[in-house]
N, CA and C atoms as an extended XYZ file, in Angstrom:
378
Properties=species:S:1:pos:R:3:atomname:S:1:resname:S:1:resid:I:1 pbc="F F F"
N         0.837       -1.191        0.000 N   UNK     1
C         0.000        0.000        0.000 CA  UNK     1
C         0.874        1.243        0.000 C   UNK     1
N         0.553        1.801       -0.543 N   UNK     2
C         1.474        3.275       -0.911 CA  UNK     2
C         0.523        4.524       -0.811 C   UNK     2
N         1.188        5.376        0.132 N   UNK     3
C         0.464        6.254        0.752 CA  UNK     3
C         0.866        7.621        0.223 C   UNK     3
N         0.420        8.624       -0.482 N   UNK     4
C         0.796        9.840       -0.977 CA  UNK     4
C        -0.063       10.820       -0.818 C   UNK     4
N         0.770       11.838       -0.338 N   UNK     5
C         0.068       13.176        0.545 CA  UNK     5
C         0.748       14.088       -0.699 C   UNK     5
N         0.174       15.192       -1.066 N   UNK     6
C         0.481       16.129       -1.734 CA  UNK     6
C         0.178       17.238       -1.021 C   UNK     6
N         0.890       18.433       -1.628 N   UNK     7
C         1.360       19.715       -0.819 CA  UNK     7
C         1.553       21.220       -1.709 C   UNK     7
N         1.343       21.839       -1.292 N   UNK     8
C         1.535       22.984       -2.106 CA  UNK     8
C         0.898       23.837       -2.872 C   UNK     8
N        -0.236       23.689       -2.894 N   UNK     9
C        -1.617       24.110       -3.610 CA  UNK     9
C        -1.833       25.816       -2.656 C   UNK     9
N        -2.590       26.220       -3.566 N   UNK    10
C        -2.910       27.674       -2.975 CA  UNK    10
C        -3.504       28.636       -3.878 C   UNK    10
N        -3.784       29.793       -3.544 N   UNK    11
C        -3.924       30.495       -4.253 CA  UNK    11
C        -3.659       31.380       -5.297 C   UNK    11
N        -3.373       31.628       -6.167 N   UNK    12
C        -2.481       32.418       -7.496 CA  UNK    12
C        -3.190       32.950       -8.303 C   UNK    12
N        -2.193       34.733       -8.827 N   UNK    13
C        -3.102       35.254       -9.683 CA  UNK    13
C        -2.532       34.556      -11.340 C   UNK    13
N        -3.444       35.172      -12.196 N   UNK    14
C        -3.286       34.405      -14.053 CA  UNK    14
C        -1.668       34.666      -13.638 C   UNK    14
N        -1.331       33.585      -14.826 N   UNK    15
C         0.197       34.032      -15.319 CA  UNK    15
C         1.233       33.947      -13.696 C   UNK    15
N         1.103       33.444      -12.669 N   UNK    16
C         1.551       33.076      -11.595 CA  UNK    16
C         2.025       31.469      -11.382 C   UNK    16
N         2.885       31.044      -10.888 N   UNK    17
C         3.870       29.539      -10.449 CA  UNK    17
C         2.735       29.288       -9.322 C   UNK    17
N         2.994       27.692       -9.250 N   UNK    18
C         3.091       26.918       -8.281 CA  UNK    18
C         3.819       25.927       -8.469 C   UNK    18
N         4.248       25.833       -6.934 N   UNK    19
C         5.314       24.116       -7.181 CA  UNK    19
C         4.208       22.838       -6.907 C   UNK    19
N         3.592       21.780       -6.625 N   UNK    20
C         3.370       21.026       -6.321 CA  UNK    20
C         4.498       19.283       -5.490 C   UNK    20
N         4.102       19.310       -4.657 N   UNK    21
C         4.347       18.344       -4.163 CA  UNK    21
C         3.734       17.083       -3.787 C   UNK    21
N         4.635       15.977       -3.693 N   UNK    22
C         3.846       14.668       -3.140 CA  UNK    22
C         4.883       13.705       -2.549 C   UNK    22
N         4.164       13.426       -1.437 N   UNK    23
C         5.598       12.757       -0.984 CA  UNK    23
C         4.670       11.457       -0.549 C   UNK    23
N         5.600        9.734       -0.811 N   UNK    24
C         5.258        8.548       -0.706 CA  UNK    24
C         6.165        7.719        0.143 C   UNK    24
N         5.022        7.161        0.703 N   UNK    25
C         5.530        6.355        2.536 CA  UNK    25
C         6.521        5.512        2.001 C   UNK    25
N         6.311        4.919        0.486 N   UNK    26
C         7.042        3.609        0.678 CA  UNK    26
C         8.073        3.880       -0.241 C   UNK    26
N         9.378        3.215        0.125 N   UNK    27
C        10.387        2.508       -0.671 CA  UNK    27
C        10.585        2.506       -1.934 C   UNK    27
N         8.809        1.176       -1.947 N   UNK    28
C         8.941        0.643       -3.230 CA  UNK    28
C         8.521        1.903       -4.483 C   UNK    28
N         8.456        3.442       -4.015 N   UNK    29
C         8.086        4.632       -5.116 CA  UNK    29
C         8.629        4.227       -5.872 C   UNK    29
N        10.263        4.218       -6.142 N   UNK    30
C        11.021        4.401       -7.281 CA  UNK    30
C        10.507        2.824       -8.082 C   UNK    30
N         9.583        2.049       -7.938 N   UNK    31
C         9.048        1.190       -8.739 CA  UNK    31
C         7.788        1.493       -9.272 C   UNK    31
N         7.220        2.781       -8.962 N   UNK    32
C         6.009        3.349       -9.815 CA  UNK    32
C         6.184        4.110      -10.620 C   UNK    32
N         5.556        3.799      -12.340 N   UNK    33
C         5.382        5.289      -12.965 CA  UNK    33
C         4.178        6.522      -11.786 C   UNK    33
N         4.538        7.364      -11.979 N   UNK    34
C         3.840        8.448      -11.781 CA  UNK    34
C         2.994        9.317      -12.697 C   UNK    34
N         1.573        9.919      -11.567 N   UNK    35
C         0.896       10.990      -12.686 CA  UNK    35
C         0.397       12.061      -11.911 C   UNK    35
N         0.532       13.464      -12.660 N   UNK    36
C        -1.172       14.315      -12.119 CA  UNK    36
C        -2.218       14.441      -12.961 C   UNK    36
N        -3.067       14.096      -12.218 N   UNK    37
C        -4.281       14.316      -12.554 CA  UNK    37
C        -4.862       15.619      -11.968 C   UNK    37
N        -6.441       16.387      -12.330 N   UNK    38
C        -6.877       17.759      -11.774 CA  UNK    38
C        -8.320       17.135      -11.971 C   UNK    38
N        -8.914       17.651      -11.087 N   UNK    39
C       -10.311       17.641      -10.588 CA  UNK    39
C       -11.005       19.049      -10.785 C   UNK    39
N       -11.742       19.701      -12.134 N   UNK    40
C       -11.898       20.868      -11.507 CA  UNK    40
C       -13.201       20.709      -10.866 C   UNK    40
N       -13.656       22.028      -10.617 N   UNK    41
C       -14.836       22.494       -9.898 CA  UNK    41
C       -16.376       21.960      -10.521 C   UNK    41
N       -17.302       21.683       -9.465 N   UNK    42
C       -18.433       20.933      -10.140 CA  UNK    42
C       -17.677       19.807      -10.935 C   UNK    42
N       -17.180       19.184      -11.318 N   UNK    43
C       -16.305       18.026      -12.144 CA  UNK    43
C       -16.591       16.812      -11.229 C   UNK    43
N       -17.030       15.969      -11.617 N   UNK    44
C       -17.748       14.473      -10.846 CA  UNK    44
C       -16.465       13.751      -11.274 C   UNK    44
N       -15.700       12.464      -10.008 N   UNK    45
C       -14.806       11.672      -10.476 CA  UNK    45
C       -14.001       11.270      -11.489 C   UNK    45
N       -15.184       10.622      -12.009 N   UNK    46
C       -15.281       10.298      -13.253 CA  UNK    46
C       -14.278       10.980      -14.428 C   UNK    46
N       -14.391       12.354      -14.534 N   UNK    47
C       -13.856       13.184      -15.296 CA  UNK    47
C       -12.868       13.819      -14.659 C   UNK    47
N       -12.164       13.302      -13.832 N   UNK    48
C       -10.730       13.729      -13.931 CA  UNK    48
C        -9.688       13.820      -14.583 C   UNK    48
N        -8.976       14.943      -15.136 N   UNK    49
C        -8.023       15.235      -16.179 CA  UNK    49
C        -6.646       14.168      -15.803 C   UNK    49
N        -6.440       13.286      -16.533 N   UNK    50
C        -4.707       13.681      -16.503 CA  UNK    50
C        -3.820       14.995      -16.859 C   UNK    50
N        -3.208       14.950      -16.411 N   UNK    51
C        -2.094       16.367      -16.640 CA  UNK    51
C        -0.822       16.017      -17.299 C   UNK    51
N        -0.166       15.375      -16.362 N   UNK    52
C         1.381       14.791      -16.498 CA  UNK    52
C         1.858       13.646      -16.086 C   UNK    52
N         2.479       12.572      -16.433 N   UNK    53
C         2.874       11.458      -16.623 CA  UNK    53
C         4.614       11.217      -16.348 C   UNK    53
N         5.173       10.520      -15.246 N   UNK    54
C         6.661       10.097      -15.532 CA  UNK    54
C         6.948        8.955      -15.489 C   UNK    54
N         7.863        8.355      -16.219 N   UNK    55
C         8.439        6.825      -15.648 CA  UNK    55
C         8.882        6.721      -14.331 C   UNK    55
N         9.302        5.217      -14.088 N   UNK    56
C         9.891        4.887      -13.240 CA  UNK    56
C        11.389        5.593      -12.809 C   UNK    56
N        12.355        5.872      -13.783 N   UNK    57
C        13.782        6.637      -13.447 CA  UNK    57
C        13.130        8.151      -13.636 C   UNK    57
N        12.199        8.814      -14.211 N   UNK    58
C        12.084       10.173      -14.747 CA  UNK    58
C        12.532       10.202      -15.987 C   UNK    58
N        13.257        9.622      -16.358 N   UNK    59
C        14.075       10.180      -17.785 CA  UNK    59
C        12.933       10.001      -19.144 C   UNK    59
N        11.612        9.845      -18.408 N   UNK    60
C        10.869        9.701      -19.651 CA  UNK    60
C         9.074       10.845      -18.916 C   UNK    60
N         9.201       11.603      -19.519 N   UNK    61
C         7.930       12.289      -19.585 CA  UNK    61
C         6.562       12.538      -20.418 C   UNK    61
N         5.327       12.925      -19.981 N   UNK    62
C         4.471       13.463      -21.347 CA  UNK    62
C         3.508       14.114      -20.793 C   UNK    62
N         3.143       14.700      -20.954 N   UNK    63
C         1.837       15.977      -20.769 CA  UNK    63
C         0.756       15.800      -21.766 C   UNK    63
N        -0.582       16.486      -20.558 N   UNK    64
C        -1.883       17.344      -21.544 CA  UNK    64
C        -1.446       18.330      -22.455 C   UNK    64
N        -1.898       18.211      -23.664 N   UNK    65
C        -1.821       19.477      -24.251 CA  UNK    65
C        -2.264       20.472      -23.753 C   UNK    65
N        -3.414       20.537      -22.565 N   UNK    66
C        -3.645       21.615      -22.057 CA  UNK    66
C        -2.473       22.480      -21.327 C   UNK    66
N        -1.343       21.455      -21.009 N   UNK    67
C        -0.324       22.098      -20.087 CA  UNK    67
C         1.347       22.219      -20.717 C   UNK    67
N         0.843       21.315      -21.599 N   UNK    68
C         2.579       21.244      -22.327 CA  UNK    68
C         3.320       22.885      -22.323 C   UNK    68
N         4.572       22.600      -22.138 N   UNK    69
C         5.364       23.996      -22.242 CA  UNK    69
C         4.851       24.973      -21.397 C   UNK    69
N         4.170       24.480      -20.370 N   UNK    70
C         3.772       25.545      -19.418 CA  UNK    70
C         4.263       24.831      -17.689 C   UNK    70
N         3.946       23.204      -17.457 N   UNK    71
C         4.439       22.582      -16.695 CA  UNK    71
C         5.032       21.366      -16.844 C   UNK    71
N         5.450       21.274      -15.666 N   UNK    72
C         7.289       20.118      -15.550 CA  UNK    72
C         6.295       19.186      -14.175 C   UNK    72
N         7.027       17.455      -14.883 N   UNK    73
C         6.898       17.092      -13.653 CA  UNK    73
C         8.066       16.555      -13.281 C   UNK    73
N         8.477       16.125      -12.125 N   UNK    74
C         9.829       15.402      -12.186 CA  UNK    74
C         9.485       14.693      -10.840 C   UNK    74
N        10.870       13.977      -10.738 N   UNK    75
C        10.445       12.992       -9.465 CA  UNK    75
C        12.107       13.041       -9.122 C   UNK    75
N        12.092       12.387       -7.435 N   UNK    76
C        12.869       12.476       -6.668 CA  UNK    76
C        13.188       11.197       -5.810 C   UNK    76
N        13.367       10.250       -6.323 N   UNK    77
C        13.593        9.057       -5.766 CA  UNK    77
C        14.115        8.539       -4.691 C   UNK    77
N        15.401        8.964       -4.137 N   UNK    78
C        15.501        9.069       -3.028 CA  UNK    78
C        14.993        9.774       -1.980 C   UNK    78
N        14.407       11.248       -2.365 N   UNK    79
C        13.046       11.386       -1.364 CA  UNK    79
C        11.823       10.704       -1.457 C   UNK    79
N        11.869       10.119       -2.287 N   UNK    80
C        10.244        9.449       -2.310 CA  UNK    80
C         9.063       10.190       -2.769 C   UNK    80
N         9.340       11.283       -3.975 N   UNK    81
C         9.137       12.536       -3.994 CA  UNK    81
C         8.247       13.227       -4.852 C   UNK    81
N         7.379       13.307       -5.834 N   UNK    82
C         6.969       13.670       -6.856 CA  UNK    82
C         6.555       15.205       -7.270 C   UNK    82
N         6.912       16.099       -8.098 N   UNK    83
C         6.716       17.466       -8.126 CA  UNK    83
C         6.266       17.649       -9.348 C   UNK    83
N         5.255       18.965       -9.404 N   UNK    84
C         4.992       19.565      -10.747 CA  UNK    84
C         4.905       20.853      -10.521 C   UNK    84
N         5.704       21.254      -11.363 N   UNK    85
C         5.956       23.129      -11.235 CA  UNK    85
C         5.256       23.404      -12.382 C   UNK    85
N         4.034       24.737      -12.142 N   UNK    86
C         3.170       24.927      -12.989 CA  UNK    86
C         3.366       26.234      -13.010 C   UNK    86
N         3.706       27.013      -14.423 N   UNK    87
C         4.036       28.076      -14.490 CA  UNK    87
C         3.060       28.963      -15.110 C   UNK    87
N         2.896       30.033      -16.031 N   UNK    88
C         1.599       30.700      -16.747 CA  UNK    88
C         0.479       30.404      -16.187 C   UNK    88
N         0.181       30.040      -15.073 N   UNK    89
C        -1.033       29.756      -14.707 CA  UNK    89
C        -2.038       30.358      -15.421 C   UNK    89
N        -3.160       29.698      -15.914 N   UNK    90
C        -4.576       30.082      -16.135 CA  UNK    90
C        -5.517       30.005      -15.290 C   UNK    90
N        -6.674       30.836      -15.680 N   UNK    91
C        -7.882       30.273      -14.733 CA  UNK    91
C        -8.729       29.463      -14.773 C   UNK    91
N        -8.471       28.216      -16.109 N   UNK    92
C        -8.882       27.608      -16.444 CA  UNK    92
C        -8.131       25.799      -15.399 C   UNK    92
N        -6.829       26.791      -14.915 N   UNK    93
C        -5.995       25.690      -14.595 CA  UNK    93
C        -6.492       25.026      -13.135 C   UNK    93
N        -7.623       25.829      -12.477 N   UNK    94
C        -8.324       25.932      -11.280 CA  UNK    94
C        -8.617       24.616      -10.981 C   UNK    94
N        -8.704       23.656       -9.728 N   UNK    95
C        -8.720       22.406       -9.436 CA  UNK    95
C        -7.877       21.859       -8.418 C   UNK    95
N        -8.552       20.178       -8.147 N   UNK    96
C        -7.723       19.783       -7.124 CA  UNK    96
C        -6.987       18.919       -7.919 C   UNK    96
N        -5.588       19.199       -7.748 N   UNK    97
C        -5.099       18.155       -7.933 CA  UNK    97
C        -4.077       17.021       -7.917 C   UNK    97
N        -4.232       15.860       -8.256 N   UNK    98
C        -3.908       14.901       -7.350 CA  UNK    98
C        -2.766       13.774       -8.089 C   UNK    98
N        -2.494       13.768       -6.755 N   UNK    99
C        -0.796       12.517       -7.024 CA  UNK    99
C        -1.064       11.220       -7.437 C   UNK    99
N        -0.951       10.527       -8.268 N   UNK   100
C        -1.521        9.118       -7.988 CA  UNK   100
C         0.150        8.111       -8.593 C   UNK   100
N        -0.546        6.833       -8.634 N   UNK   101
C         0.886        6.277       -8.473 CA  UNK   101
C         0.255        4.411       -9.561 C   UNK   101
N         1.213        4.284      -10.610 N   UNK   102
C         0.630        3.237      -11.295 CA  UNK   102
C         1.753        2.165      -11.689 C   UNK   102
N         1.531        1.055      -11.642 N   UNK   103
C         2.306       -0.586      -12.017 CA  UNK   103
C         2.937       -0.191      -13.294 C   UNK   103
N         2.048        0.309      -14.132 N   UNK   104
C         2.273        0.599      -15.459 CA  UNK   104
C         2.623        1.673      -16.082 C   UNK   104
N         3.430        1.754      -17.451 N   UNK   105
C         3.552        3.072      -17.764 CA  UNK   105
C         3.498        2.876      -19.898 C   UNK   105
N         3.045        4.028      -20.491 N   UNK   106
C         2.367        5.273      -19.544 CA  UNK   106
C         0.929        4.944      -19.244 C   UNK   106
N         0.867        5.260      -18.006 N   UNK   107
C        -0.474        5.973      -17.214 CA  UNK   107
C        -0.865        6.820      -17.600 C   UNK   107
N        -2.399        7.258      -18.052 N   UNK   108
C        -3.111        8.367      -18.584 CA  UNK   108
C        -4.198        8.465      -18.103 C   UNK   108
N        -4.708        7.250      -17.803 N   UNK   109
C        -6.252        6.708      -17.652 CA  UNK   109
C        -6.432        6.810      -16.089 C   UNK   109
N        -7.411        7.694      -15.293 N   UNK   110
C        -7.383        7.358      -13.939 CA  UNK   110
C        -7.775        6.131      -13.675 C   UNK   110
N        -8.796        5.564      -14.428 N   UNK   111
C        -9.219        3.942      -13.796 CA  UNK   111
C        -8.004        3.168      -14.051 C   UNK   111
N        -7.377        3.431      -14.547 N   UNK   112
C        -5.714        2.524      -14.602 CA  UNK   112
C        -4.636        2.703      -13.074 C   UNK   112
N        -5.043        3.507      -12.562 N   UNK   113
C        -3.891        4.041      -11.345 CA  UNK   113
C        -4.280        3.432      -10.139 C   UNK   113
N        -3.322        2.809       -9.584 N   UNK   114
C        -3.181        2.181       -8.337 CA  UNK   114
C        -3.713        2.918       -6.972 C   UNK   114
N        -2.497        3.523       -6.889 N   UNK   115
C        -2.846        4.732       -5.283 CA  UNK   115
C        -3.494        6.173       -6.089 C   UNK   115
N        -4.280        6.711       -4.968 N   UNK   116
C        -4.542        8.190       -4.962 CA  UNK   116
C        -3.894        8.788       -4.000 C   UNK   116
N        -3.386        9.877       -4.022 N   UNK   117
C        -3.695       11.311       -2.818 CA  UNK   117
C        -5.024       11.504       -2.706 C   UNK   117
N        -4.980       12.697       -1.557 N   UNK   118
C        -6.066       13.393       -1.007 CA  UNK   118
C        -6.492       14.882       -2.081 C   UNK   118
N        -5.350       15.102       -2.802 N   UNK   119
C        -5.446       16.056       -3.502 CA  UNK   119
C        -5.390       17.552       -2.620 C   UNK   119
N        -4.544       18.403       -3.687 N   UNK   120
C        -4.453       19.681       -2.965 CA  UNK   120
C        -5.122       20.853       -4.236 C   UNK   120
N        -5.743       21.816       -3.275 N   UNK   121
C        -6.559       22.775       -3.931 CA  UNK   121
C        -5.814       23.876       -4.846 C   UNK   121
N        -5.830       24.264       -6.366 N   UNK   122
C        -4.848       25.262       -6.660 CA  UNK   122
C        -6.196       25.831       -7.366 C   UNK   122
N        -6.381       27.370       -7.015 N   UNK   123
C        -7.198       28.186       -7.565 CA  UNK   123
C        -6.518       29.331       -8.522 C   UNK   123
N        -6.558       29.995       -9.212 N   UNK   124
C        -6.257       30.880      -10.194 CA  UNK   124
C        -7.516       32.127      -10.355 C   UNK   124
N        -6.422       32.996      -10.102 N   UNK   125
C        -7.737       34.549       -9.784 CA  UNK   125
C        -7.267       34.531      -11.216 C   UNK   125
N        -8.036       35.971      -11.689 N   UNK   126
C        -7.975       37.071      -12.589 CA  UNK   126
C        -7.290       38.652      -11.772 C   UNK   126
């Protein structure tokens, strides 16, 4: 069982950073691909976005077109670590969103992903 808490969510105006964080209880991380996914507002389960996608070492990535060239994800293996730095923020980019952790790669599909987070809130003013 693999336990992942994410961190870093908040408030931001358009065109404003956030870092995202996620950090995982177990060990066995550096044996999961990784993803984010976003939940926005009124948005039922079901329709949760993927965002960003990494392998098992990192050395392999892929993004939403909604986000390409705007955010990075990377991972940290010996912390146990997962990050996405989201830059140009939009207000479209508004949502919770969440760490998850999969056997397989690539992961795109939420019904494909093993663990969830709790998800953290990132809002985007005007």
């Amino acid at each position: 069982q693999v336990q992942l808490v994410e961190s870093g969510g908040g408030l931001v105006q358009a065109g404003g950073s956030l870092r995202l964080s996620c950090a995982a209880s177990e060990r066995t991380f550096s044996s999961y691909a990784m993803a984010w996914f976003r939940q926005a507002p009124g948005k039922e389960r079901k329709e949760r976005e993927f965002v960003a996608g990494i392998n098992w070492s990192g050395a392999s990535t892929y993004y939403a077109d909604s986000v390409k060239g705007r955010f990075t994800i990377s991972r940290d293996n010996a912390e146990k670590s997962l990050y996405l730095q989201m830059n140009s923020l939009k207000l479209e980019d508004t949502a919770v969103y969440y760490c998850s952790a999969a056997s397989h790669y690539p992961a795109t599909n939420a019904n494909g992903m093993n663990y969830w987070g709790k998800g953290t809130l990132v809002t985007v003013s005007s």
